[in-house]
RORODO-416231 format. One record per residue (C-alpha): z, y, x. Coordinates in Angstrom, 2 decimals, m for minus. Layout:
N
         Z         Y         X
         Z         Y         X
...
END
This chain:
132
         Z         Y         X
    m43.33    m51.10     32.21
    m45.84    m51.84     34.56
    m48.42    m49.86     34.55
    m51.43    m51.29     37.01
    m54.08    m52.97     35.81
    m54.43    m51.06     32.66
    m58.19    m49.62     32.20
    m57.48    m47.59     29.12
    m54.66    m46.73     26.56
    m55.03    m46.04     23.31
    m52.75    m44.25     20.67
    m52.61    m41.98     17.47
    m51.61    m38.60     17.41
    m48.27    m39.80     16.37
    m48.23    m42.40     18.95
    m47.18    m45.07     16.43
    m50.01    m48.41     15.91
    m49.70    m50.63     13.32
    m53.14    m52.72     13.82
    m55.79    m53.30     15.91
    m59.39    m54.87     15.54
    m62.37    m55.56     17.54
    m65.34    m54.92     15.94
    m67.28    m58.16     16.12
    m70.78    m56.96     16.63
    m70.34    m54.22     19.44
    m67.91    m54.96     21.76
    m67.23    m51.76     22.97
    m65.40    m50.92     19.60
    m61.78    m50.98     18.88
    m60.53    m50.31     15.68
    m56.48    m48.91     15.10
    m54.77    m48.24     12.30
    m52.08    m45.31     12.51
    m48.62    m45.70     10.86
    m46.93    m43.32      7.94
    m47.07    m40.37     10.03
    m50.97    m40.45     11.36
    m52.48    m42.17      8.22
    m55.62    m42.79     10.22
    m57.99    m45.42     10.76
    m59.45    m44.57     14.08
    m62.46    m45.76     15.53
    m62.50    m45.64     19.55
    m65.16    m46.32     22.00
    m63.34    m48.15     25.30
    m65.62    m47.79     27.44
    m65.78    m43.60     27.05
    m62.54    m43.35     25.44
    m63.68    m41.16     22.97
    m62.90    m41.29     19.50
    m66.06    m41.96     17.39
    m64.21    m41.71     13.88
    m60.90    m41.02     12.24
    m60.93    m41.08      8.39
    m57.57    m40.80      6.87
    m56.03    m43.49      5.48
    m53.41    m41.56      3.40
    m50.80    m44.60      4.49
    m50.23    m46.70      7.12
    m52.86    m49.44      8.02
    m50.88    m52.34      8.36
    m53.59    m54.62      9.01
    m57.67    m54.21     10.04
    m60.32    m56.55      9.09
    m64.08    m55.74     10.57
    m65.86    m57.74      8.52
    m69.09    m60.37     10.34
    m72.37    m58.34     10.68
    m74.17    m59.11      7.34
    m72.14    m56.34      5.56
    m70.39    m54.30      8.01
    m67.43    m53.09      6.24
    m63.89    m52.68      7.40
    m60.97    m53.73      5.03
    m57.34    m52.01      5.83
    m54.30    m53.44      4.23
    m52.12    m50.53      3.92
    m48.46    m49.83      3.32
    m46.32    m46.85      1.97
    m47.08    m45.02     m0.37
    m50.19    m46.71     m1.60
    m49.50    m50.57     m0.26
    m53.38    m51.36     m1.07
    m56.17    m52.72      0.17
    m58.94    m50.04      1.17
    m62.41    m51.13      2.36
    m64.61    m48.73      4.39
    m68.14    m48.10      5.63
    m66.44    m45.98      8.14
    m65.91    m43.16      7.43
    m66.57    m43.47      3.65
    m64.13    m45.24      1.51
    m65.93    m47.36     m0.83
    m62.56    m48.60     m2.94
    m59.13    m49.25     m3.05
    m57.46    m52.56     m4.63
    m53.93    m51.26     m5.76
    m51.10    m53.39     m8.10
    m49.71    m54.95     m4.69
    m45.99    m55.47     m4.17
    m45.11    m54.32     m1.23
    m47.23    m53.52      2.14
    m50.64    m55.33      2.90
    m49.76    m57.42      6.13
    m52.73    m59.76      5.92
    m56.37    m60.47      5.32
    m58.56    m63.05      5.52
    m62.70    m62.90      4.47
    m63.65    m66.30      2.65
    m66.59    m68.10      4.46
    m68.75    m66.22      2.47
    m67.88    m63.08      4.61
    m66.35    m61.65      0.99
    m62.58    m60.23      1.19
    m59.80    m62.15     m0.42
    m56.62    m60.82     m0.72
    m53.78    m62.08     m3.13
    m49.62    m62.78     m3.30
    m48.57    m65.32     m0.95
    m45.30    m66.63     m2.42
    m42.54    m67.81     m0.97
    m39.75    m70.25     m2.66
    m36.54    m70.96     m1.75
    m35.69    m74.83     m1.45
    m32.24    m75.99     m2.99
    m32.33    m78.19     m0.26
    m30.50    m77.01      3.56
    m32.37    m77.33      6.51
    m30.67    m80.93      7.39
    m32.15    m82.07      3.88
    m35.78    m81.48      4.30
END
């Protein structure tokens, strides 16, 4: 790989990231989610490099969500074991939202900057591709 150009690189302890996030209202913020192994959300400053938190996830973070200043919480979809959706005042958790199927890939706030998160279902046609 080539390597120039590249200002800063970022990992886990395990080397393994599953998400990353910008947080919205300071731009020098970076937000990763570790896999199975480092079951971290970490919090990184780019411009030092330093990590400014770490709370553990106790899963993967599949997916980050920094939610829009008004309430400053970050949502992690998470996968094995717990396949939930935590949501953070970093580095508190405030709750978890378990009963999910499978891993959390996805998030999306409503416009009222409030989480939603739900089954997206996916059907199989009786029809072949040539049909539809």
């Amino acid at each position: 790989m080539d390597q120039r150009g590249i200002v800063l690189a970022v990992g886990t302890s395990e080397g393994e990231v599953q998400a990353m996030e910008w947080c919205p209202w300071r731009s020098e913020v970076l937000a990763i989610g570790g896999g199975m192994k480092d079951g971290r959300l970490h919090v990184l400053d780019v411009n030092t490099g330093k990590s400014i938190q770490a709370p553990s996830t106790h899963s993967q973070a599949n997916f980050l969500l920094i939610s829009l200043p008004k309430i400053k919480e970050t949502a992690t979809g998470q996968g094995a074991p717990e396949s939930a959706v935590a949501l953070w005042a970093c580095p508190t958790l405030l709750g978890e939202f378990f009963g999910h199927r499978g891993r959390v890939l996805h998030l999306a706030p409503s416009p009222d900057e409030t989480l939603t998160h739900g089954t997206a279902c996916v059907w199989k046609s009786h029809r072949s591709p040539s049909q539809l």
